[in-house]
C-alpha positions, 0 to 999 in steps of 0.5 A: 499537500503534505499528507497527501505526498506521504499518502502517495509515497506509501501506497506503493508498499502498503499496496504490495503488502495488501496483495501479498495477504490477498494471495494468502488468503486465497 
């Protein structure tokens, strides 16, 4: 349970970042 609360409280910036470089990228 706890890997998955960490999991959770970092898809937030990893999902930024993950935006951000698709924008980039396109």
């Amino acid at each position: 349970m706890v890997l998955l609360g960490m999991l959770g409280a970092a898809w937030k910036p990893i999902h930024l970042v993950w935006r951000c470089t698709a924008a980039v990228v396109e």
